[in-house]
C-alpha positions as CSV (number, residue, x, y, z in Angstrom):
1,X,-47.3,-39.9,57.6
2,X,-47.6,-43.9,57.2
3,X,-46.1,-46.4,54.7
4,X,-49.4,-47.0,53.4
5,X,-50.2,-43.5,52.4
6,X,-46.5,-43.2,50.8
7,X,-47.2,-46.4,48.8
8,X,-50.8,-45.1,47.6
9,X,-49.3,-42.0,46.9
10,X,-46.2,-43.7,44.8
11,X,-48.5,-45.9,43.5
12,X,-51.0,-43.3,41.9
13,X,-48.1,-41.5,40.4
14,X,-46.6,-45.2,39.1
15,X,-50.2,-45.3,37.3
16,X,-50.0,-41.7,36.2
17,X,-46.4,-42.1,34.7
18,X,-47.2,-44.8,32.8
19,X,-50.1,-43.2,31.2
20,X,-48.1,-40.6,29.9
21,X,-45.7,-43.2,28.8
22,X,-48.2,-45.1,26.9
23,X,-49.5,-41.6,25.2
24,X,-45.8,-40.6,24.3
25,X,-44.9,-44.2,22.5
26,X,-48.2,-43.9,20.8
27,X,-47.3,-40.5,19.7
28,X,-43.7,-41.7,18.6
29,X,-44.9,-44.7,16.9
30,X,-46.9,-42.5,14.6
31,X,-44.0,-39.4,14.0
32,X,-42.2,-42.5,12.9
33,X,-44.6,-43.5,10.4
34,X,-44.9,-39.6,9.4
35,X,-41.1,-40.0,8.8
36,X,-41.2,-43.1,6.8
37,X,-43.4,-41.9,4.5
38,X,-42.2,-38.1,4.5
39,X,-38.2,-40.3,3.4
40,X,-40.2,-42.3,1.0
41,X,-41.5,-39.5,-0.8
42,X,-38.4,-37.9,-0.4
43,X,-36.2,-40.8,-2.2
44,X,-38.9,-40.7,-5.0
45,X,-38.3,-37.0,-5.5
46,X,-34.3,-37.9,-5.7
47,X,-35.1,-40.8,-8.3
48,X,-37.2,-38.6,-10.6
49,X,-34.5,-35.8,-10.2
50,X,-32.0,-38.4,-11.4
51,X,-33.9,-39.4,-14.5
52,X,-35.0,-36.1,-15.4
53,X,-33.5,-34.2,-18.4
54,X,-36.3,-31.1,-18.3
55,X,-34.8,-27.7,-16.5
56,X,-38.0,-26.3,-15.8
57,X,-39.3,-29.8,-14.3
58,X,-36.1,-30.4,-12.3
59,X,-36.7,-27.1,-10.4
60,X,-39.9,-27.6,-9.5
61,X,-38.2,-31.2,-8.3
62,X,-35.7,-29.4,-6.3
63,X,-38.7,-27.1,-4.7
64,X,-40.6,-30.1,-3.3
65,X,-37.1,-31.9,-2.3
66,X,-36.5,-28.9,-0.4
67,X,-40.0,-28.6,1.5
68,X,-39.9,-32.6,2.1
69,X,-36.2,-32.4,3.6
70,X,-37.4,-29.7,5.6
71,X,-40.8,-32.1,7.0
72,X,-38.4,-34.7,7.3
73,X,-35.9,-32.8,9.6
74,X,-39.1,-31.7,11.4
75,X,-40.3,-35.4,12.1
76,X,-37.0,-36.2,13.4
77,X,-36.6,-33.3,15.9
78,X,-39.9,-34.1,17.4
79,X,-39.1,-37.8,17.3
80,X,-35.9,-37.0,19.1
81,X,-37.7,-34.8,21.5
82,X,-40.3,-37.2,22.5
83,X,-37.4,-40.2,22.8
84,X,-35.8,-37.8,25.2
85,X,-38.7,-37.4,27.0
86,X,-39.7,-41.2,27.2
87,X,-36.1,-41.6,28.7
88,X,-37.1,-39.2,31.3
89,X,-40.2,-40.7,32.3
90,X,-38.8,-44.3,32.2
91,X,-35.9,-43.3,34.4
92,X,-38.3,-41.2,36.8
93,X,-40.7,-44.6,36.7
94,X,-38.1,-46.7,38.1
95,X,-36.9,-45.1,40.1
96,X,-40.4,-45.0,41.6
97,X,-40.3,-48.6,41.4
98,X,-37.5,-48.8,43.5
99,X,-38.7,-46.9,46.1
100,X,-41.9,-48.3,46.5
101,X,-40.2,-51.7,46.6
102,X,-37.9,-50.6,49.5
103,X,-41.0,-49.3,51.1
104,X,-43.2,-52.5,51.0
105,X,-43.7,-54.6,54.2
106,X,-40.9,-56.8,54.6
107,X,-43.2,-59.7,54.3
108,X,-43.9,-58.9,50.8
109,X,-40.7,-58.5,49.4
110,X,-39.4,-61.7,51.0
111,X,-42.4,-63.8,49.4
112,X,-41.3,-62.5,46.5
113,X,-38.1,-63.1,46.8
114,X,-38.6,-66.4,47.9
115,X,-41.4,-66.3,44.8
116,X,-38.3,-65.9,42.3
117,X,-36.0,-69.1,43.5
């Protein structure tokens, strides 16, 4: 099999990669809005549990504090599942970098090495 069809081939998986990249930080970006505002309401429910002097109206408090801390530690173990899973796909991308720079023409890499000085 030739260079070229390697680097083709390395290439198209480079692209591919860094698609799924792009999707995943997109998806992260908004789990950690979901989590801002999911903490948010959950610090308002701790202020109005604070202030409040009502039995009945402080359960009901502690009811939605409950459910919120429970979204909130669901937002964070998908956020930590999808940062683990970025790491993956970052470490797996360079290392297709790397082989696709050894693989280039030597030509290539010394003009851009040369390009660098």
């Amino acid at each position: 099999m030739s260079q070229t069809t390697i680097l083709e081939k390395l290439r198209e998986e480079r692209r591919k990669i860094m698609e799924a990249l792009n999707q995943l930080e997109a998806e992260k970006k908004k789990i950690d809005e979901e989590a801002s505002s999911i903490l948010r309401e959950e610090d308002k429910i701790i202020d109005e549990m604070r202030s409040c002097r009502d039995q009945y109206k402080y359960n009901q408090l502690e009811i939605r504090l409950n459910d919120t801390s429970r979204q909130r530690r669901k937002a964070e173990t998908q956020k930590e599942d999808l940062e683990r899973k970025i790491r993956g796909f970052k470490g797996d991308l360079e290392k297709i970098e790397t082989r696709i720079e050894y693989l280039k023409p030597k030509e290539q890499r010394f003009i851009r090495e040369q390009g660098s000085q």
